[in-house]
MDTraj code that builds the backbone (N, CA, C; nanometers):
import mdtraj as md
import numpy as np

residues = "UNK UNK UNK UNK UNK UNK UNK UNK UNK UNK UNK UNK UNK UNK UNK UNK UNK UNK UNK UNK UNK UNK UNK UNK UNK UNK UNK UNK UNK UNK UNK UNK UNK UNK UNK UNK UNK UNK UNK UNK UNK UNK UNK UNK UNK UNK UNK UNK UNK UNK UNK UNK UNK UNK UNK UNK UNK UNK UNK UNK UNK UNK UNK UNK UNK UNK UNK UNK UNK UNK UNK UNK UNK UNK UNK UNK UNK UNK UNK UNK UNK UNK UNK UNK UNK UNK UNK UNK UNK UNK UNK UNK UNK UNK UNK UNK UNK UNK UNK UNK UNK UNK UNK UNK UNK UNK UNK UNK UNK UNK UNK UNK UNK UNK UNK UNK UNK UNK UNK UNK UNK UNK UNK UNK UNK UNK UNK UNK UNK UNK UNK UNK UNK UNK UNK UNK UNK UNK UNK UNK UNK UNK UNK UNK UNK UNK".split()
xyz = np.array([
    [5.5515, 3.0637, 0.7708],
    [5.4427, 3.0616, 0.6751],
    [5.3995, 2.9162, 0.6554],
    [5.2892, 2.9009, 0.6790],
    [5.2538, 2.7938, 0.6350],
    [5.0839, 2.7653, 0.4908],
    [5.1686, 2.6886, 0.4389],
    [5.0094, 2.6613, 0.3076],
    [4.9660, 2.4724, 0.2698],
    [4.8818, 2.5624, 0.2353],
    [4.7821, 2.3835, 0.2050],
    [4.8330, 2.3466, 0.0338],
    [4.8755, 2.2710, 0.0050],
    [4.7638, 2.2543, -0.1299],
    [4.6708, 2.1649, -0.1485],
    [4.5927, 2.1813, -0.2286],
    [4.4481, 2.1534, -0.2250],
    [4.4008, 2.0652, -0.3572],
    [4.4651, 1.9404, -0.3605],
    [4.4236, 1.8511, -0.4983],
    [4.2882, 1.7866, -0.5117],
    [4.1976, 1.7809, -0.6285],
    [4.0926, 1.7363, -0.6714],
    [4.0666, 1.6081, -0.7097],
    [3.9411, 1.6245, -0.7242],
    [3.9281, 1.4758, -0.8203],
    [4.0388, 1.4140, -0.9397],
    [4.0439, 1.2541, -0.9445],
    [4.1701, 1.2108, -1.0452],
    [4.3267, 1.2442, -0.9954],
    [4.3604, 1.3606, -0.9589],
    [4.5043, 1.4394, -0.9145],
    [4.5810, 1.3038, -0.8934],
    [4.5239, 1.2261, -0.7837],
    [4.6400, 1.1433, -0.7336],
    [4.6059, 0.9941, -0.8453],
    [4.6231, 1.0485, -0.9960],
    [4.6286, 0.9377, -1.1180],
    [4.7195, 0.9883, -1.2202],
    [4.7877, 1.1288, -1.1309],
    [4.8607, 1.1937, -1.1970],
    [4.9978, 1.0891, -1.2737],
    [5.0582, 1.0704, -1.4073],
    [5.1453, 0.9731, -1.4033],
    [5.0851, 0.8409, -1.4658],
    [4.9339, 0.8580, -1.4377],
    [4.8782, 0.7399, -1.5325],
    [4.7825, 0.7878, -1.6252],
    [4.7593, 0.8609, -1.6067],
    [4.6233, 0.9474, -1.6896],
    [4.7028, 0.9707, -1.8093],
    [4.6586, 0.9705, -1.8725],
    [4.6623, 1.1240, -2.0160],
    [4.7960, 1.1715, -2.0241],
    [4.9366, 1.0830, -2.0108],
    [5.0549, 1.1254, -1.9648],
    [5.1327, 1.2319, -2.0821],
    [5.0107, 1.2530, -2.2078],
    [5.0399, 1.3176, -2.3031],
    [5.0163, 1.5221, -2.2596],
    [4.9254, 1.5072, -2.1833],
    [4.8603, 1.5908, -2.1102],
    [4.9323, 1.6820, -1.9985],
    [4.9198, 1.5622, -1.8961],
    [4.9687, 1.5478, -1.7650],
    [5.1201, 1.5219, -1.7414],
    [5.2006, 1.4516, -1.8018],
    [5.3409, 1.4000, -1.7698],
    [5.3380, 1.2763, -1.7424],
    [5.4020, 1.2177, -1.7036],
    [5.5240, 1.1040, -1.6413],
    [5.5145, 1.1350, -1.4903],
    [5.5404, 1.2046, -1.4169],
    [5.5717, 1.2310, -1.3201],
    [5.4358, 1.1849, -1.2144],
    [5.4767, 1.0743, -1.1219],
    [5.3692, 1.0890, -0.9914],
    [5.3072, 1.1334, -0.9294],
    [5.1831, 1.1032, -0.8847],
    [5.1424, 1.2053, -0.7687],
    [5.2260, 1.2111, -0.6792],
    [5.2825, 1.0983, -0.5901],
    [5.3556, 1.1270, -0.5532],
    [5.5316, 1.1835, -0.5382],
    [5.5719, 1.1296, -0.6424],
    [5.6597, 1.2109, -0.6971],
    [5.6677, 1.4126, -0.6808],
    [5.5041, 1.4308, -0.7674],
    [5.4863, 1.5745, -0.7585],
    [5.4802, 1.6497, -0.6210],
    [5.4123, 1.6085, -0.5492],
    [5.4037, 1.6047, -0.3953],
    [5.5070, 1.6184, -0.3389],
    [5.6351, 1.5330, -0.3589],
    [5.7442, 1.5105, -0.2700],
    [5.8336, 1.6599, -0.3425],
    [5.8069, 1.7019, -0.4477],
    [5.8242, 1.8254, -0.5501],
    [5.8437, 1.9243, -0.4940],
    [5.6775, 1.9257, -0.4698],
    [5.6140, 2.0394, -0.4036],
    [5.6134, 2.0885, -0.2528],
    [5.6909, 1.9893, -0.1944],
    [5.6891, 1.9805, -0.0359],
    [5.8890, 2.0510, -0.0058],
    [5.9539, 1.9887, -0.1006],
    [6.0767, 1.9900, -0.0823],
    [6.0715, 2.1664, -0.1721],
    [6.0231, 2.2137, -0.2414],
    [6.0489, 2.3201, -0.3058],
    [5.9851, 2.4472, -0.1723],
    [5.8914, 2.3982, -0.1216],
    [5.8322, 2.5090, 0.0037],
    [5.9130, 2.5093, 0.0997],
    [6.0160, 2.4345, 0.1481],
    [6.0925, 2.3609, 0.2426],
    [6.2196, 2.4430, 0.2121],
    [6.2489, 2.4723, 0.0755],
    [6.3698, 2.5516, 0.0377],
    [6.3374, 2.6832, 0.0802],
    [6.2104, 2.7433, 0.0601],
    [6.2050, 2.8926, 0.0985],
    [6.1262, 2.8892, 0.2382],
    [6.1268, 2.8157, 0.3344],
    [6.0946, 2.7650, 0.5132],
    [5.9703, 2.7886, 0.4839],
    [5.8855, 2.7340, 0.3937],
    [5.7498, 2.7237, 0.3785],
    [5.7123, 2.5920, 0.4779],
    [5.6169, 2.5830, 0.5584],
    [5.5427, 2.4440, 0.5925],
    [5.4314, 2.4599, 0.4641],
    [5.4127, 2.2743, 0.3962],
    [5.3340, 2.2615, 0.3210],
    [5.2714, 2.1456, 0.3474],
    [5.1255, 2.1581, 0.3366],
    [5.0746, 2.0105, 0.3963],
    [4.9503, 2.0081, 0.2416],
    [4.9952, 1.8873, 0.1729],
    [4.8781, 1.8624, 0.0533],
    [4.7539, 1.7383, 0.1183],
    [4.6846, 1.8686, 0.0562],
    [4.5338, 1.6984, 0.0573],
    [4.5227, 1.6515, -0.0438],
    [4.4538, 1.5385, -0.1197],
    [4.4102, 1.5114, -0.2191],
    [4.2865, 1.4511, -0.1801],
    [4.1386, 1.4789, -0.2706],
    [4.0693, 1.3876, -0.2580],
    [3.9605, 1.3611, -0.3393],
    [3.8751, 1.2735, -0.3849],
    [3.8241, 1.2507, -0.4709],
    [3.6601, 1.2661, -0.4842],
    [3.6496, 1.3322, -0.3167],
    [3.5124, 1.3952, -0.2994],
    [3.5079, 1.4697, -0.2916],
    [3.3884, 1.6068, -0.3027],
    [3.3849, 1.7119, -0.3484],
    [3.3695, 1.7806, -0.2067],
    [3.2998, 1.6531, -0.0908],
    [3.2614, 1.7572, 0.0414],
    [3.3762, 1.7363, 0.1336],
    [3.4762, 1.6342, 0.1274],
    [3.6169, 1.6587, 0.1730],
    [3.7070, 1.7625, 0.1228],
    [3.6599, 1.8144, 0.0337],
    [3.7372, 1.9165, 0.0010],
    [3.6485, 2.0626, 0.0483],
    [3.5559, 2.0702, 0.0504],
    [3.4938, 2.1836, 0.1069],
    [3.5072, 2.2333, 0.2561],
    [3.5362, 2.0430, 0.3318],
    [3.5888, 2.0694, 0.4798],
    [3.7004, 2.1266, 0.4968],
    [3.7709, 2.0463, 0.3809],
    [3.8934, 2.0733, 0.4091],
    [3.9211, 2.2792, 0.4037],
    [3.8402, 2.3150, 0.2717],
    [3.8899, 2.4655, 0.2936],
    [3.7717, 2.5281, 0.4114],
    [3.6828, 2.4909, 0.4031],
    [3.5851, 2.5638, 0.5528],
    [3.6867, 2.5152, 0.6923],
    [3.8240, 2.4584, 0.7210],
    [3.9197, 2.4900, 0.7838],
    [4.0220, 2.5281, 0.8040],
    [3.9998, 2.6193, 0.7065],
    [4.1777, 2.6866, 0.6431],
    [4.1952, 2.8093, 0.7438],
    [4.1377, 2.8688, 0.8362],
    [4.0908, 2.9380, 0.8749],
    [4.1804, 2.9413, 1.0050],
    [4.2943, 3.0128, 1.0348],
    [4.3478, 3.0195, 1.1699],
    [4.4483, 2.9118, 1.1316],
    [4.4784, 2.8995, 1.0036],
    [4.5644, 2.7552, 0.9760],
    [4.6522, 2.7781, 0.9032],
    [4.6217, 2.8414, 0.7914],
    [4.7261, 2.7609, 0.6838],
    [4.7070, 2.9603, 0.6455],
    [4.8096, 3.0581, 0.5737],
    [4.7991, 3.1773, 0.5187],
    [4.7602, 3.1263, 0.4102],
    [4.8013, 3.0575, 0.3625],
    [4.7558, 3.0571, 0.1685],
    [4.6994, 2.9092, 0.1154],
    [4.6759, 2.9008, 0.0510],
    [4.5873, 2.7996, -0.0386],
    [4.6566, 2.7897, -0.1963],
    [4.7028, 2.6555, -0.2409],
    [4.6934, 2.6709, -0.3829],
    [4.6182, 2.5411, -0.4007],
    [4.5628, 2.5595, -0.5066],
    [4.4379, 2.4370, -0.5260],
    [4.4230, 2.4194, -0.6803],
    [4.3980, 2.2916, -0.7042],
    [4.4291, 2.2168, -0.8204],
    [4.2650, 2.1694, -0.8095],
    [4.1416, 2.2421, -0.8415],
    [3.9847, 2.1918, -0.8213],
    [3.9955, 2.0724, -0.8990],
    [4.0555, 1.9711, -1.0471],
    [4.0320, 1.8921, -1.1299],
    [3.9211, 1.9626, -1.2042],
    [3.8204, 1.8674, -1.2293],
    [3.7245, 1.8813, -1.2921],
    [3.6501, 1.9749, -1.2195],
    [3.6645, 1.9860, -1.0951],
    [3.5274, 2.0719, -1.0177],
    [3.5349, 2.2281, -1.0618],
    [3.6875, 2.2342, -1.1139],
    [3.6797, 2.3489, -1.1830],
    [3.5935, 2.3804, -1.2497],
    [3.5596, 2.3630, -1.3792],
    [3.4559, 2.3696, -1.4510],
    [3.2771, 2.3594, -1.3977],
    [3.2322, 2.3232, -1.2848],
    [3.1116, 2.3375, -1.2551],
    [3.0716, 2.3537, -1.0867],
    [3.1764, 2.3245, -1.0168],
    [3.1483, 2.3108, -0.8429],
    [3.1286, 2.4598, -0.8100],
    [3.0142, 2.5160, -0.8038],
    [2.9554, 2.6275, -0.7373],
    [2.9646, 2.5814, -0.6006],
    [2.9963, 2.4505, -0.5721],
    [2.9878, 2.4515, -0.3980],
    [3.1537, 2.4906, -0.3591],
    [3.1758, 2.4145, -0.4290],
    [3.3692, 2.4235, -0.4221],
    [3.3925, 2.5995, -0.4460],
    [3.3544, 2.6718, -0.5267],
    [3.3565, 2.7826, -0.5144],
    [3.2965, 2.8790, -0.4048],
    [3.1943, 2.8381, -0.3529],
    [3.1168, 2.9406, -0.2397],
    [3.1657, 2.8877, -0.1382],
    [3.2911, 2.7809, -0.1022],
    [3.3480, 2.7312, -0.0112],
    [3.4544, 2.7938, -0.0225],
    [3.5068, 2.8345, -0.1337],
    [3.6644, 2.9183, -0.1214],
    [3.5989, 3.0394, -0.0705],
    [3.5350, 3.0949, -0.1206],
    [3.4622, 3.2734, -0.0738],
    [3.3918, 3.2540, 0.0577],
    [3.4007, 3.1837, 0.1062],
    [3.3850, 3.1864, 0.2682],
    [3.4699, 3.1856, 0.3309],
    [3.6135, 3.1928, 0.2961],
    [3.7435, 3.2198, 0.3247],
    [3.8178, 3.2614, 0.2874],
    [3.7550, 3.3816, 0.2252],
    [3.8600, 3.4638, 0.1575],
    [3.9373, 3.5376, 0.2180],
    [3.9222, 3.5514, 0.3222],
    [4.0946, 3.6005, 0.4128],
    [4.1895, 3.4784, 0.3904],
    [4.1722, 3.4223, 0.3456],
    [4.2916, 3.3330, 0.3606],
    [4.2872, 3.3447, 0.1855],
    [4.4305, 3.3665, 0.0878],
    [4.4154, 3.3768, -0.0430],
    [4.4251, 3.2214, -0.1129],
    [4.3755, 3.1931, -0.2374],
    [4.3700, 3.0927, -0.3190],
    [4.4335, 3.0790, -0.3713],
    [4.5064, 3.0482, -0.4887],
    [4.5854, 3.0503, -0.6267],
    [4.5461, 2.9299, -0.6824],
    [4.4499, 2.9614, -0.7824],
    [4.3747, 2.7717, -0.8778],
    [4.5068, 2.7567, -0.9416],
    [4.5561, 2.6634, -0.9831],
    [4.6715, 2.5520, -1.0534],
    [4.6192, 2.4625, -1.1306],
    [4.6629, 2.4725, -1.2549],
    [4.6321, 2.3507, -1.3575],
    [4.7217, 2.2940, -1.4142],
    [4.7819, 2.1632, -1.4217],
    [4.9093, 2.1377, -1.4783],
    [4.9438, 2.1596, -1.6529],
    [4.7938, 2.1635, -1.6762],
    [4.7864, 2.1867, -1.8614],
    [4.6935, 2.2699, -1.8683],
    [4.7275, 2.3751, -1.9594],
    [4.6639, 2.4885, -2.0050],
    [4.4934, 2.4941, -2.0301],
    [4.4222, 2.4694, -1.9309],
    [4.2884, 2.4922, -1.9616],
    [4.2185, 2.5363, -2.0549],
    [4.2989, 2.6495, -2.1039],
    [4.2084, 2.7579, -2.2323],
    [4.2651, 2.6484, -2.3647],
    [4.3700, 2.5969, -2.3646],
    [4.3745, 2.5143, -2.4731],
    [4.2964, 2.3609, -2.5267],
    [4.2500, 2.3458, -2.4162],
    [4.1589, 2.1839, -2.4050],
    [4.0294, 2.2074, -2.4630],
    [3.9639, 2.1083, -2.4150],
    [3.8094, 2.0774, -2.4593],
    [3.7597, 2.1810, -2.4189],
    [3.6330, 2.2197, -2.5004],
    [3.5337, 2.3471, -2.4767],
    [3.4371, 2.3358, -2.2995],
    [3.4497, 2.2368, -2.2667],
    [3.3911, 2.2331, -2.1116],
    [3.5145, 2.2805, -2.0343],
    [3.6436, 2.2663, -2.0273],
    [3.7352, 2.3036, -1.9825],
    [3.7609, 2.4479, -1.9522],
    [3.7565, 2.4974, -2.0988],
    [3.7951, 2.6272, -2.0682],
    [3.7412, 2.7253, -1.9639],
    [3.6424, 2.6974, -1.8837],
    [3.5696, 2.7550, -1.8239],
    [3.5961, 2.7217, -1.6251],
    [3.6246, 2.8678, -1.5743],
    [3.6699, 2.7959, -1.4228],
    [3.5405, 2.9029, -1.3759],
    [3.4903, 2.8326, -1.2558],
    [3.3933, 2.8795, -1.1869],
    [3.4304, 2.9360, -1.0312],
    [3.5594, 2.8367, -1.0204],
    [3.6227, 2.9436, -0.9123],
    [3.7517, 3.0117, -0.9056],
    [3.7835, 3.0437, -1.0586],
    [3.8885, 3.1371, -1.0692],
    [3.8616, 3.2680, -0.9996],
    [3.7440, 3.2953, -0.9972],
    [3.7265, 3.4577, -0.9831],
    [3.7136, 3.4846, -0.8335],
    [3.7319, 3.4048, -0.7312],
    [3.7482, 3.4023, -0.5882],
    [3.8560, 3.3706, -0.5611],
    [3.9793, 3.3372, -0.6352],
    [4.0888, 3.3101, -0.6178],
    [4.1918, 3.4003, -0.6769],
    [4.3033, 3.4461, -0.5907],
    [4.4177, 3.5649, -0.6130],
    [4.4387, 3.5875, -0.7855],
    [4.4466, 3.4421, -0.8105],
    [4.5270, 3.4456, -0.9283],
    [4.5241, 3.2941, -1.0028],
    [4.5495, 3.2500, -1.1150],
    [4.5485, 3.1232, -1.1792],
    [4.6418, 3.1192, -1.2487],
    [4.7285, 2.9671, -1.2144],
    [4.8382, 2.9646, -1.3034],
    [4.7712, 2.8145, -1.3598],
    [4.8439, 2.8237, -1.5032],
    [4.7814, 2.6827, -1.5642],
    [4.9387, 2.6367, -1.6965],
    [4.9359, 2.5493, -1.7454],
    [5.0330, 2.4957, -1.7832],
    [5.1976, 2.4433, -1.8554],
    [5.2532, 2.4714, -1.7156],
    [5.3609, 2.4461, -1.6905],
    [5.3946, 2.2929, -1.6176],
    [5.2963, 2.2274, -1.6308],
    [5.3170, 2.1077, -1.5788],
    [5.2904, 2.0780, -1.4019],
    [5.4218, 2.0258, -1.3948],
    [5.4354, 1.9933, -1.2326],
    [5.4729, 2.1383, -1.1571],
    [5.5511, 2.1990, -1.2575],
    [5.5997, 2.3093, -1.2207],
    [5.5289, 2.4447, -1.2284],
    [5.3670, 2.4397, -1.2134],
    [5.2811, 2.5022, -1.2009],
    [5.2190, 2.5347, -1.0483],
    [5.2475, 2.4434, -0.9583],
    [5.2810, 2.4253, -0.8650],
    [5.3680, 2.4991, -0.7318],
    [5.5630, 2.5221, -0.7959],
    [5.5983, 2.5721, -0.7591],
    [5.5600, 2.7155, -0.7955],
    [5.5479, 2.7916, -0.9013],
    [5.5577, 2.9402, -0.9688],
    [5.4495, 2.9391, -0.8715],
    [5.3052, 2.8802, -0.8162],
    [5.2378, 2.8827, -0.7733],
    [5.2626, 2.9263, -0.6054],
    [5.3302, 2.8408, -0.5650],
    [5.4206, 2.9053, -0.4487],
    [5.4640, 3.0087, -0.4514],
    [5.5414, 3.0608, -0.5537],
    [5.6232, 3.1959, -0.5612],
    [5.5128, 3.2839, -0.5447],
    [5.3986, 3.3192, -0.6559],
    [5.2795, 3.3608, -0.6450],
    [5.2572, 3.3884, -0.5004],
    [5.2261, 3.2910, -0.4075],
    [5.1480, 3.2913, -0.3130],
    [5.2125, 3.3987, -0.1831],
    [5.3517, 3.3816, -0.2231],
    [5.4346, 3.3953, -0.1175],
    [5.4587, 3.5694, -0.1988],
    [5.4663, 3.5858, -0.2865],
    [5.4139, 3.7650, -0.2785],
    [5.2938, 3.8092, -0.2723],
    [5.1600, 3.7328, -0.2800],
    [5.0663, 3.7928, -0.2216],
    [5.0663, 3.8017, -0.1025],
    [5.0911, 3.7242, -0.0296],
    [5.1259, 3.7349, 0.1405],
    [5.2269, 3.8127, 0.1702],
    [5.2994, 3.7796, 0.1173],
    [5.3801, 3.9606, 0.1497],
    [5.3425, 4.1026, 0.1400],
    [5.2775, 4.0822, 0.0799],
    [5.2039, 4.2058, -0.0058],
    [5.0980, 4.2827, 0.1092],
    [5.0739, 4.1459, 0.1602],
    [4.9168, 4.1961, 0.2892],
    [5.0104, 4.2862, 0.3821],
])
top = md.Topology()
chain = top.add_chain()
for i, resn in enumerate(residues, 1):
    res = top.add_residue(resn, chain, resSeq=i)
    for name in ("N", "CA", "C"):
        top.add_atom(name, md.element.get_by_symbol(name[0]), res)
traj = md.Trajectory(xyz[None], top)
């Protein structure tokens, strides 16, 4: 089995941002997390991060013959990227799972709102870093499931 994850805008400031929010913990730190936790159940995991909106659209308009699953952390694009969204639903054979490290529905009123939850399997949101792994678990019974 192999999966992507799929980090957004800011992600890799994880650790300096808003650590009230977000945590302590690194991007890379989280990464090395998230790589060693897929690695325990013989997952291959390969993360992108990036801070443009059309590197990330390449990136999933090639998920395709690649990767079974997707978990993706949109950042902010959550809240308004109709492109980032009609880019996941052009690959919807391959499943999604959105990830938020802090509870979306609890934040600011622009927040609460995901535009590409509803093309994606399922949404997990805050548990931290460890939104991530459950996110894995997630992924790895929807793919079983097919």
């Amino acid at each position: 089995m192999k999966i992507l994850v799929l980090l957004g805008p800011n992600l890799n400031m994880v650790g300096v941002r808003k650590k009230e929010v977000y945590g302590t913990m690194s991007a890379d730190d989280i990464n090395k997390k998230i790589v060693e936790y897929a690695a325990e159940k013989n997952i291959e995991c390969d993360i992108f991060q990036s801070n443009l909106e059309g590197e990330l659209i390449d990136k999933i308009h090639g998920v395709l013959d690649i990767y079974d699953g997707v978990i993706i952390n949109p950042g902010a694009l959550t809240h308004y990227s109709y492109a980032l969204r009609d880019a996941i639903e052009c690959v919807l054979e391959v499943p999604f799972i959105e990830v938020h490290m802090s509870d979306i529905s609890k934040r600011e009123d622009f927040r609460k709102i995901s535009v590409t939850a509803e093309v994606c399997v399922k949404q997990i949101m805050g548990f931290g870093a460890d939104s991530y792994l459950y996110a894995i678990d997630s992924l790895v019974e929807v793919l079983n499931a097919k």
